[in-house]
C-alpha positions in Angstrom: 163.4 -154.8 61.1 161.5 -157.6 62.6 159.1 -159.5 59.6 155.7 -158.5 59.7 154.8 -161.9 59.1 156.4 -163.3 62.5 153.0 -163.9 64.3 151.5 -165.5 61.3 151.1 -169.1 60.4 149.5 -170.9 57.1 146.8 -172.5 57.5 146.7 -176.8 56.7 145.1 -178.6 55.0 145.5 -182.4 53.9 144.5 -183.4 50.2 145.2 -187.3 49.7 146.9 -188.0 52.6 149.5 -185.4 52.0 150.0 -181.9 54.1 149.1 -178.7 52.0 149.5 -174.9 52.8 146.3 -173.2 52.3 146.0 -170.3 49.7 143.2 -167.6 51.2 143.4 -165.6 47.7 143.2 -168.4 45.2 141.3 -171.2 48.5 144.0 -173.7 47.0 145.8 -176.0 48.2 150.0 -175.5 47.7 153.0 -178.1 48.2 154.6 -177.3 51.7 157.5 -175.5 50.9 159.6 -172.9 52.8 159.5 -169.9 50.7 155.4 -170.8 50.1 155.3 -170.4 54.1 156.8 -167.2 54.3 154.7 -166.2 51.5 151.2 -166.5 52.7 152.4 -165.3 56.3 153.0 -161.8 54.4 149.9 -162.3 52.9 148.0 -163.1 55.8 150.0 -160.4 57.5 148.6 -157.8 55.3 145.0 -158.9 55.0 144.9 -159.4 58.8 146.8 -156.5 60.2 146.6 -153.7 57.5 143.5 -154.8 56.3 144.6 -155.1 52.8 141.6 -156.2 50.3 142.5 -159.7 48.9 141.3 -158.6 45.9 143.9 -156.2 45.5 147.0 -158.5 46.0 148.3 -160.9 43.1 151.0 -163.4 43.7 153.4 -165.5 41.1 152.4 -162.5 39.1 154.8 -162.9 35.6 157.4 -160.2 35.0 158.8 -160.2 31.3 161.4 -158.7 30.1 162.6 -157.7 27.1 165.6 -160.1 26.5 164.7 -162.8 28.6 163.9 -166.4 28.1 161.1 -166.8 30.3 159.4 -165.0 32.2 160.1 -163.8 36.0 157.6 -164.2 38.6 157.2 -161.8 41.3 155.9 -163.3 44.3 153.5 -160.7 46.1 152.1 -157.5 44.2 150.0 -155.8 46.0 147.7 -152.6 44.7 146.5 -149.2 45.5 142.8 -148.7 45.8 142.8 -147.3 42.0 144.8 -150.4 40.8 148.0 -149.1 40.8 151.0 -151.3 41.5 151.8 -150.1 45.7 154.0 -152.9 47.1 156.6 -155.2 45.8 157.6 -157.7 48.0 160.2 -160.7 47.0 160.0 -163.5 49.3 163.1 -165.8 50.5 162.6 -168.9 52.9 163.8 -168.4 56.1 167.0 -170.3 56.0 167.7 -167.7 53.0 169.5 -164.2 53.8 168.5 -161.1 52.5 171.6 -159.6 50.5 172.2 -157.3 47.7 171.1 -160.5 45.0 167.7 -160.1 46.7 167.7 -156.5 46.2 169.2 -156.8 42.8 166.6 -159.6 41.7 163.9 -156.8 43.3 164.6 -153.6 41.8 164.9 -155.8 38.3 161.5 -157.0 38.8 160.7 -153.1 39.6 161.9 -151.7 36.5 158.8 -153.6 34.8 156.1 -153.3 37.8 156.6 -149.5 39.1 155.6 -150.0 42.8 156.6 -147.0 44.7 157.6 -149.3 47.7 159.7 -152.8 47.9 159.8 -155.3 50.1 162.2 -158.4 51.0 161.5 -160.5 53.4 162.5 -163.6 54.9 159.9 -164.3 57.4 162.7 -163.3 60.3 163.2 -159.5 58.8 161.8 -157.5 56.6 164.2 -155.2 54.6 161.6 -152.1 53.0 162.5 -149.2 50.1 160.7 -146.5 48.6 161.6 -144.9 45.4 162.5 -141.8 47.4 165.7 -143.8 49.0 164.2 -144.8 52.4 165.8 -147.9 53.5 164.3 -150.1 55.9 161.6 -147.7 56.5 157.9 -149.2 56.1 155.0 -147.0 54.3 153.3 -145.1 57.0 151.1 -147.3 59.0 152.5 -150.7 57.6 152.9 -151.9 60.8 149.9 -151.0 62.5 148.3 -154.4 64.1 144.3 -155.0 63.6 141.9 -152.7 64.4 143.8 -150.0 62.2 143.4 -148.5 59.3 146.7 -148.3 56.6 148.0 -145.3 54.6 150.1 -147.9 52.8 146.7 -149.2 51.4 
């Protein structure tokens, strides 16, 4: 399905000279890179258009596992209103295609998280999952535009 993050855009800003990305969570500044983009369009997707609490979304959060070197990072995490891991979502830049390494690398960083729903997305599409085997089927009311309230939240 189409990305929910289509009709968003970072905001810039310019720190010596030099271009940044603009962070609303952390109100950082971050290098300009392509998978950064895509990124903080999903997260300005959900805090715009679900209305998602900022303080309930983490991103670069580490996943460790057991016989790994170092540890993982999972790029967005968002969480129920009782902190509870909800949403999953493994970002790729656009150039990137979603394939079954981007749902492998996913459902690994799952088996530490628990998040009832995933999410890989590009920017361009969006592929969702559910633990209950929905594929490409979005929490009730993750697409709903501004103005509405979210189940998924």
């Amino acid at each position: 399905m189409q990305s929910l993050a289509r009709k968003h855009f970072p905001r810039i800003v310019f720190r010596r000279h030099e271009k940044r990305l603009w962070n609303p969570l952390t109100k950082q500044p971050l290098k300009n890179r392509p998978e950064e983009r895509v990124r903080l369009r999903l997260i300005e997707s959900l805090l715009e258009d679900t209305g998602w609490s900022k303080h309930r979304i983490s991103t670069e959060l580490p996943v460790e596992f057991e016989r790994a070197e170092a540890p993982m990072r999972a790029d967005i995490l968002c969480y129920s209103r009782d902190f509870k891991p909800r949403l999953l979502i493994e970002c790729k830049a656009e150039n990137v295609a979603l394939s079954e390494k981007t749902a492998e690398q996913i459902a690994r960083y799952n088996t530490v998280v628990k998040a009832p729903y995933l999410m890989m997305s590009n920017g361009i599409e969006d592929r969702w999952y559910s633990l209950d085997g929905d594929e490409d089927q979005p929490p009730d009311g993750a697409e709903k535009r501004a103005g509405g309230s979210s189940r998924l939240t």
